[in-house]
C-alpha positions as CSV (number, residue, x, y, z in Angstrom):
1,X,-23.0,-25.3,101.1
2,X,-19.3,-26.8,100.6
3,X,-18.1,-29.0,103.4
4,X,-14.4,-29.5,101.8
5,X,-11.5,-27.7,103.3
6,X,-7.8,-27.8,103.1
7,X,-5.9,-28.9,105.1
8,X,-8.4,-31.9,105.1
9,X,-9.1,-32.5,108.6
10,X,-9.6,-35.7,110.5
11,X,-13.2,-35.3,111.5
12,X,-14.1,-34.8,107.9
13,X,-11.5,-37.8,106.4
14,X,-13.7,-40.4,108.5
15,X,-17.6,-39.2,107.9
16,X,-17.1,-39.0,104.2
17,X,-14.9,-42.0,103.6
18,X,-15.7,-43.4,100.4
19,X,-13.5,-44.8,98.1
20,X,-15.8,-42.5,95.3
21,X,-15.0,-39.4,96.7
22,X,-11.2,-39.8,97.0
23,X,-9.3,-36.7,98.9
24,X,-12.6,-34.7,98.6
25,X,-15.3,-35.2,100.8
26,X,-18.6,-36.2,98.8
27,X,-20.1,-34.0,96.6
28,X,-17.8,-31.5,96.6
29,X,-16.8,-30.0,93.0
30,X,-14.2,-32.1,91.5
31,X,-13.1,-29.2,89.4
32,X,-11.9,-27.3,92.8
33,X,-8.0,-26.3,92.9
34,X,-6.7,-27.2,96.3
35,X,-3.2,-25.4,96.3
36,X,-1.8,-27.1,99.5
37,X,-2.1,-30.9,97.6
38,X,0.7,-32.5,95.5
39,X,-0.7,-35.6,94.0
40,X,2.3,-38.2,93.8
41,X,2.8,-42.0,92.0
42,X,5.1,-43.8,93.3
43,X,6.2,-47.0,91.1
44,X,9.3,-48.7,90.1
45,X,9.4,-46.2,87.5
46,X,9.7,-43.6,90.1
47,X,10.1,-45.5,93.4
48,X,11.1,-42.2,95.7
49,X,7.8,-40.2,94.2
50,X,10.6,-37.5,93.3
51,X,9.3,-35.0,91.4
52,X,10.5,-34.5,87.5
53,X,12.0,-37.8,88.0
54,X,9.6,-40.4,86.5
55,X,10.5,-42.8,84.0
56,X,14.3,-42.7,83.5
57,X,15.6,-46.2,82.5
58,X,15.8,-46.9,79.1
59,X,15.9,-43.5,77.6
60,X,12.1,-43.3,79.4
61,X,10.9,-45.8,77.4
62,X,9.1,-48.5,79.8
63,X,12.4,-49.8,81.3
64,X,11.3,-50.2,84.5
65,X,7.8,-51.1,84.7
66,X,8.2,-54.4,87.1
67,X,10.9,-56.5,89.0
68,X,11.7,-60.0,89.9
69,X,10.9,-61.0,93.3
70,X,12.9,-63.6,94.6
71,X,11.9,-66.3,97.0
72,X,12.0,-65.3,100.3
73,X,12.6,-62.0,98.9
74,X,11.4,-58.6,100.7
75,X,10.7,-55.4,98.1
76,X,9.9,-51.9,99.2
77,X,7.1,-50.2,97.4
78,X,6.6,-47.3,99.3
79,X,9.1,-45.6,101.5
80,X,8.5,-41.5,101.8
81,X,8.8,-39.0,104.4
82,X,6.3,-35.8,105.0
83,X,2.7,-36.0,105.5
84,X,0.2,-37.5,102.8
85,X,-2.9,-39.3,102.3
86,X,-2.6,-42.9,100.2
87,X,-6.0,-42.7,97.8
88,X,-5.2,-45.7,95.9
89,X,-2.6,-49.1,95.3
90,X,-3.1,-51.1,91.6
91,X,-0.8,-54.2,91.1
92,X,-0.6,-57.4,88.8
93,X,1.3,-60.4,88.9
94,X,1.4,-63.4,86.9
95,X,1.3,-66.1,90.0
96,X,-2.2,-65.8,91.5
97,X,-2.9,-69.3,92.8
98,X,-4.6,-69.7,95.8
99,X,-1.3,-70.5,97.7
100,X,0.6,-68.0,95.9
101,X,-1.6,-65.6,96.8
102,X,-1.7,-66.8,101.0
103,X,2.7,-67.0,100.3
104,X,2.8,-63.0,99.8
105,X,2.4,-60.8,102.9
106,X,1.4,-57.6,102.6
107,X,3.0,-54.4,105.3
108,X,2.2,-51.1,105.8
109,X,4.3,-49.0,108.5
110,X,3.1,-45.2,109.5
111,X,5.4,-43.0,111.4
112,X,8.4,-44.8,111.7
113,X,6.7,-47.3,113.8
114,X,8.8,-51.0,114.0
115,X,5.4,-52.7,114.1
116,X,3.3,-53.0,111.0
117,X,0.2,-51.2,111.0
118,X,-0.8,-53.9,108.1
119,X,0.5,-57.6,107.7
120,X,-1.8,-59.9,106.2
121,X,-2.1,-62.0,103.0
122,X,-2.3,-60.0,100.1
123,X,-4.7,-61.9,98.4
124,X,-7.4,-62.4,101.0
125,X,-6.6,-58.4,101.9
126,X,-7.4,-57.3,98.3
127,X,-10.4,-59.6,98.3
128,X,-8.7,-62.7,97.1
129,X,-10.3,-64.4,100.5
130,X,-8.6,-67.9,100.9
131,X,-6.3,-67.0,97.7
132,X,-9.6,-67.1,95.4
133,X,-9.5,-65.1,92.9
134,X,-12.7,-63.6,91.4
135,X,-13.7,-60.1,88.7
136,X,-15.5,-58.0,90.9
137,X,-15.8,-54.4,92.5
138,X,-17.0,-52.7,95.6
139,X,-16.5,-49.2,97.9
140,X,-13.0,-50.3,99.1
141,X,-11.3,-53.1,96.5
142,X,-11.9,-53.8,92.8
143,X,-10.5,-56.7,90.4
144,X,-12.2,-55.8,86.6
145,X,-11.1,-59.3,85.1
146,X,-9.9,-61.3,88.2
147,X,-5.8,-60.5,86.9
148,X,-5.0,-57.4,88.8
149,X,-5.8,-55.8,92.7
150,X,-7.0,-52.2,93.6
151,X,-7.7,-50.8,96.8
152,X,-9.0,-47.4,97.3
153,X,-9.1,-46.9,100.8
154,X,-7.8,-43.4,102.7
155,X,-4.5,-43.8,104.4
156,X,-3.0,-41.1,106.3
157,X,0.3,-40.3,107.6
158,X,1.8,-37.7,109.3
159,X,5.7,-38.3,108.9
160,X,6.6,-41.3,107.0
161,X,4.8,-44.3,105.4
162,X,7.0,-47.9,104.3
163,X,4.6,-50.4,102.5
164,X,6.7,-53.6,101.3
165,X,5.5,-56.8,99.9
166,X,7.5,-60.4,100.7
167,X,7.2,-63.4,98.9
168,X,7.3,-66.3,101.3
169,X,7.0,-68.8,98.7
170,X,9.9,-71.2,97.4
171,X,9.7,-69.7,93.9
172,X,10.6,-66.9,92.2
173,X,8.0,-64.5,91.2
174,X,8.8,-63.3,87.6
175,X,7.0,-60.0,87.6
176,X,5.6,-57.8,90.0
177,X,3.8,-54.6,88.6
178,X,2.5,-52.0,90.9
179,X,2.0,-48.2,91.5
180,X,0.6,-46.0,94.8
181,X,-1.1,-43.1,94.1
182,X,-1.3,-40.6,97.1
183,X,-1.1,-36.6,98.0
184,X,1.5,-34.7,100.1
185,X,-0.8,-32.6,102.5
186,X,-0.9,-31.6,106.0
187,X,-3.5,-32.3,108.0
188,X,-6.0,-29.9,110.1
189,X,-6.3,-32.6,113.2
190,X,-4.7,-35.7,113.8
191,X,-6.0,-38.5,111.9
192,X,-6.3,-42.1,112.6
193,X,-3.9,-44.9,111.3
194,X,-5.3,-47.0,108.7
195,X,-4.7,-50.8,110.4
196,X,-5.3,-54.8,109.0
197,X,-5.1,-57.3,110.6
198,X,-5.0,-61.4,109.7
199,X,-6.4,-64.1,112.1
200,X,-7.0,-67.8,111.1
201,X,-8.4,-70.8,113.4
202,X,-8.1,-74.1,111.5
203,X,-11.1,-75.6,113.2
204,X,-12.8,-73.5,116.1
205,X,-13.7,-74.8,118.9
206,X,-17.4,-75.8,120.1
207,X,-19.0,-73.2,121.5
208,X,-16.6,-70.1,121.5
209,X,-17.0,-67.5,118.9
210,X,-14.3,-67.0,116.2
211,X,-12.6,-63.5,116.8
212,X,-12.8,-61.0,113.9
213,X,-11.1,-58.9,115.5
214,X,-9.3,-59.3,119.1
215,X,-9.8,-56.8,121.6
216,X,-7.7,-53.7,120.5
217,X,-7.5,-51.1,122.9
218,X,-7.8,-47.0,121.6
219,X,-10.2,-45.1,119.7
220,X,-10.9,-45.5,116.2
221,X,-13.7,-47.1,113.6
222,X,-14.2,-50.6,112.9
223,X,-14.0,-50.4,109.1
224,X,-15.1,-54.0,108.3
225,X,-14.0,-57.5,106.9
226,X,-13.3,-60.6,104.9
227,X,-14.9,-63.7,106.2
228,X,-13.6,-66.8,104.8
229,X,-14.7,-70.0,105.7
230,X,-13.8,-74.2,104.7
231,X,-16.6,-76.3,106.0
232,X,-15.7,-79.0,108.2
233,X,-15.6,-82.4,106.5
234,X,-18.3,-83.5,109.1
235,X,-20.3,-80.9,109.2
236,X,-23.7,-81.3,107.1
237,X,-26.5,-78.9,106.3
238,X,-26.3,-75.2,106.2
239,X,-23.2,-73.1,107.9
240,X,-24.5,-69.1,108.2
241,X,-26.9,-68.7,111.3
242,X,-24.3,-67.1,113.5
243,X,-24.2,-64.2,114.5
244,X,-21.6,-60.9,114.7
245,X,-21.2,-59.4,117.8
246,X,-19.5,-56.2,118.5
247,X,-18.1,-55.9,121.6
248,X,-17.7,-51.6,122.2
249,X,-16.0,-49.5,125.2
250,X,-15.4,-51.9,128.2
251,X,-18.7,-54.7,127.2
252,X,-17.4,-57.7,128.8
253,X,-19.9,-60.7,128.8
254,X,-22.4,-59.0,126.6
255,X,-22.0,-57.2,123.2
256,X,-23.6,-53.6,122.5
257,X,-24.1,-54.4,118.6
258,X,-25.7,-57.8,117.6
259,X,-26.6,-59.3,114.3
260,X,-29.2,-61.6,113.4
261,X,-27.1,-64.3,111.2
262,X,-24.1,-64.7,108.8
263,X,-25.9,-64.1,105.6
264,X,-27.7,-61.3,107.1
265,X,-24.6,-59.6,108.1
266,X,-23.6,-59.0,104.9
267,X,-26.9,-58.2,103.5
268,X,-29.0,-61.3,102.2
269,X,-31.0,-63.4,103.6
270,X,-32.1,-66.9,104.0
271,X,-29.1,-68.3,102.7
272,X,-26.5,-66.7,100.6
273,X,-25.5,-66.9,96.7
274,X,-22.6,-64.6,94.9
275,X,-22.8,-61.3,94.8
276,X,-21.0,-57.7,94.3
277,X,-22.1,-55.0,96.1
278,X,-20.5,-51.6,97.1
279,X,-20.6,-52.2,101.0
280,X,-20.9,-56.4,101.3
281,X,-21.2,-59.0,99.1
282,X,-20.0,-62.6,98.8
283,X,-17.5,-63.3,96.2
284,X,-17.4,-67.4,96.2
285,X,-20.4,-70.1,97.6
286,X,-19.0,-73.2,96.6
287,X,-21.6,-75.7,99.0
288,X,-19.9,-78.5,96.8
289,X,-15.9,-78.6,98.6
290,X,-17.9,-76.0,101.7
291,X,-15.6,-72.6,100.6
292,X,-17.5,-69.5,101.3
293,X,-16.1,-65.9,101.3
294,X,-17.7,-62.6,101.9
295,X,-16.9,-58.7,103.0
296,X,-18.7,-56.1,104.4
297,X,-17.6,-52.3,105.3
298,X,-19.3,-50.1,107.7
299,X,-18.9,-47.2,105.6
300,X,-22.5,-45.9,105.4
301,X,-23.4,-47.3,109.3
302,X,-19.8,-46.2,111.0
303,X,-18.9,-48.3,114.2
304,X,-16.6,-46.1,116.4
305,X,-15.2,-46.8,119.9
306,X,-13.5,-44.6,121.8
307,X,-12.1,-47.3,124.7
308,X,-11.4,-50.5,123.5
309,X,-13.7,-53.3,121.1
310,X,-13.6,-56.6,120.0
311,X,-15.5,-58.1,117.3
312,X,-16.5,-61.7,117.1
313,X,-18.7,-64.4,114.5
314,X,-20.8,-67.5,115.9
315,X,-20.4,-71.2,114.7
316,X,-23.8,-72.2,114.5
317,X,-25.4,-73.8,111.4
318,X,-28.8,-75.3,110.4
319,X,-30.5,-78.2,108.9
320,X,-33.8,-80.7,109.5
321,X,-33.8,-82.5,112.4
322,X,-33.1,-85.7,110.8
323,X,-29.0,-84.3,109.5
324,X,-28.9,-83.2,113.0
325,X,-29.3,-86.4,114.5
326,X,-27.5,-87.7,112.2
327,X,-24.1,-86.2,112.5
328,X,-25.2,-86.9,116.1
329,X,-24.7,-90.1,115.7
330,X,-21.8,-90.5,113.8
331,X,-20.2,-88.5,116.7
332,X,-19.8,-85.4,114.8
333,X,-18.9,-82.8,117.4
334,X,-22.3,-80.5,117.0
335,X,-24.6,-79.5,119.9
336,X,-28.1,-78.6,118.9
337,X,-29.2,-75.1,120.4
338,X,-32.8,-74.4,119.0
339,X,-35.7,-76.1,117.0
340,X,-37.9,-74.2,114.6
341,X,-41.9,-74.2,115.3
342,X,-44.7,-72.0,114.3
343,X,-44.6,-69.9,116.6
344,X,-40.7,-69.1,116.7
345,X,-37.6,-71.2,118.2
346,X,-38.2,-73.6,120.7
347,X,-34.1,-73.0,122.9
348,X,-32.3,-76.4,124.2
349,X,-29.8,-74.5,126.2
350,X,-31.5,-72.4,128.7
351,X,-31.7,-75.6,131.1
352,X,-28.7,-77.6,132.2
353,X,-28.0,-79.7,130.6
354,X,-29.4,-78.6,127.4
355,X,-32.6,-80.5,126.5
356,X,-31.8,-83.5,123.9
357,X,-34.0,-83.6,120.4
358,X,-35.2,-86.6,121.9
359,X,-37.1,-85.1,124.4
360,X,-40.7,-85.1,125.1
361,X,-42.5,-82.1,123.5
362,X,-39.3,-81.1,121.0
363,X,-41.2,-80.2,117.9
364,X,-39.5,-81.9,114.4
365,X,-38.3,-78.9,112.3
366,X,-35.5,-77.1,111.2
367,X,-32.9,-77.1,114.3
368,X,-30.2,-74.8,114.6
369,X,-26.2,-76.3,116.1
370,X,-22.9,-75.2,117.7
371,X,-20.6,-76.4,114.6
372,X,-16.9,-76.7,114.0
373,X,-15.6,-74.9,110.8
374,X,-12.2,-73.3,109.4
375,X,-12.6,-69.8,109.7
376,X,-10.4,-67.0,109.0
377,X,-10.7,-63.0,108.2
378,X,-9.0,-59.8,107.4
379,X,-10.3,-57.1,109.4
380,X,-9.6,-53.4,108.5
381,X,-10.0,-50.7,111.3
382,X,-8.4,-46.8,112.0
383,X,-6.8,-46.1,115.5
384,X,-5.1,-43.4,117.0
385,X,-1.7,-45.1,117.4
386,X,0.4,-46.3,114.6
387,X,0.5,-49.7,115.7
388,X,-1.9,-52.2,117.3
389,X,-2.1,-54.9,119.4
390,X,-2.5,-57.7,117.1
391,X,0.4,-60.7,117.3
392,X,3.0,-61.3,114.2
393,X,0.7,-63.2,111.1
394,X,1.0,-66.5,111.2
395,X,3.9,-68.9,109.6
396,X,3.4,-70.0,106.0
397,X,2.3,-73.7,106.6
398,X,-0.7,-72.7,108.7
399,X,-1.8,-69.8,106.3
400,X,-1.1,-72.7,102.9
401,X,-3.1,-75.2,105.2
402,X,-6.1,-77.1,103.0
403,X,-5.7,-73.5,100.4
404,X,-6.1,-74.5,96.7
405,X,-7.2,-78.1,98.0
406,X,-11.0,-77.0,95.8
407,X,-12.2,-78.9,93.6
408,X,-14.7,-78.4,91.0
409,X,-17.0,-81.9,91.0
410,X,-19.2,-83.4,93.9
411,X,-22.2,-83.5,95.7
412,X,-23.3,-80.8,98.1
413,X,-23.6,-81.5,101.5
């Protein structure tokens, strides 16, 4: 039985988004005619989308295929009116170092709302988390040879969509290629705003879990995210055992969804190497200078709310009792929470104060610790309002902090 219809409507755009099956939901007939759809590129070969218009400088012969951006420089890419779907963005750019990569911002705007819907770093948004590049593809973002950025993610609007790109950066950057490949169509129901967001902490603090995603208040689906994380200079041993919590419809102290570990959250298990899969994956494990990066989208196990939710990530790692009391101590600021035995985890924090690995009865083993680590993400969500809650990304010299600082010698920690 066919499940498409047009106008597409909003119940359908959200149960069958996948970046495979594009405008149509999946496994309808790609050979279908769908009369109400105008499928549109804009570039700077055709900036306004116009129709008949495309390719005019030089006599039509590729005179317009990039631009300069200056330093400090904004440049609209996208700036229709009408109602459309975004399917897909491609771009390339010669400058893709780590901190050129955390200089350019990245903003989308819906509906002639003054707040971005999107502002975030465009290379940890198109999976260039902490400004690494790497070849790779997935359900949402693809770079073939590590030189060019592709999303394919839905991206309604019902009256107008802006998308501009700033370079923040004190150079110039010579060329900028790019095109947006969407649909004018109207819509059956009202959809939900494609939103990203940015958030870094340059060393979290003991104890409190790092906020994916800060509580945002609506309805809408939790899409997913990039984790990126710099190991604390400190810190020994292994960083992943905490655990995402998902914090739906008015949970206050407790979460409704839990996870079971860092690695696990996206997939693997007992530790984590590099990997590329359609739904998570974990693009760079560098246990040498501690950079780690990963993604995962909750495309086929959606995550809706329909009050409010907040999403957060633990700061606990792991190692054998003897790094433990080692960092211990140096003073390393750790707190040991749990000791592996036979029979399962033996806790240290359900008395007060917490038991000590010194205590009577504490079994040696591999102990699990509160830990201090870098930590940001990019997390990708739909709501019913055009903008969110989230503040203004943050200035240039915290995003650049300790980016493009790897190195490629060492010994792992």
């Amino acid at each position: 039985m066919e499940t498409y219809i047009a106008p597409l409507s909003a119940a359908l755009f959200l149960f069958t988004l996948t970046a495979s099956s594009g405008l149509y939901a999946e496994g309808a007939p790609l050979y279908r005619m769908e009369d109400n759809v105008r499928s549109r590129w804009v570039s700077f070969e055709n900036p306004d989308a116009a129709k008949g218009s495309g390719g005019t400088a030089n006599g039509g012969a590729k005179g317009a295929a990039f631009q300069v951006i200056k330093a400090g420089e904004e440049k609209v890419l996208m700036d229709v009116s009408g109602s459309g779907l975004i399917h897909r963005m491609w771009c390339t750019l010669p400058k893709r170092s780590p901190r050129d990569l955390r200089s350019f911002v990245l903003r989308m705007y819906w509906d002639q709302a003054e707040k971005p819907a999107v502002e975030v770093p465009f290379g940890d948004f198109f999976g260039a988390i902490l400004g690494e590049v790497r070849p790779f593809h997935n359900d949402l973002f693809s770079s073939p040879e590590g030189r060019s950025f592709n999303f394919t993610i839905p991206m309604p609007f019902q009256t107008h969509a802006r998308i501009t790109f700033t370079n923040e950066s004190d150079e110039d950057l010579p060329q900028f290629f790019y095109d947006i490949n969407y649909s004018e169509m109207k819509f059956e129901e009202k959809p939900l705003y494609f939103h990203a967001v940015w958030h870094r902490e340059r060393y979290t603090e003991l104890r409190r879990d790092f906020e994916i995603l800060p509580r945002t208040t609506g309805k809408g689906r939790y899409l997913g995210t990039h984790l990126g994380i710099i190991g604390h200079p400190d810190n020994l041993g292994w960083w992943g055992e905490g655990e995402v919590k998902i914090y739906l419809d008015g949970d206050t102290a407790l979460p409704t969804l839990i996870g079971t570990g860092t690695e696990d959250y996206v997939g693997t298990g007992y530790f984590q190497g590099e990997f590329a899969h359609p739904y998570q994956g974990s693009l760079l494990i560098d246990n040498v200078n501690q950079y780690w990066t990963m993604y995962r989208y909750h495309i086929p196990d959606p995550v809706f709310f329909h009050q409010d939710i907040r999403v957060t990530i633990q700061q606990i790692g792991g190692a054998m009792q003897e790094y433990v009391k080692e960092m211990l101590s140096k003073g390393v600021e750790i707190l040991p929470i749990s000791v592996g035995a036979q029979d399962g985890f033996v806790p240290l924090l359900e008395s007060e104060p917490p038991r000590s690995l010194n205590d009577p009865g504490i079994p040696y083993g591999w102990t699990n610790f509160y830990r201090r680590d870098d930590v940001c993400a990019v997390t990708f969500f739909y709501l019913d309002a055009p903008e969110n809650q989230a503040p203004p990304i943050a200035p240039l010299a915290e995003r650049l902090t300790a980016i493009g600082e790897r190195r490629d010698a060492g010994t792992p920690r």
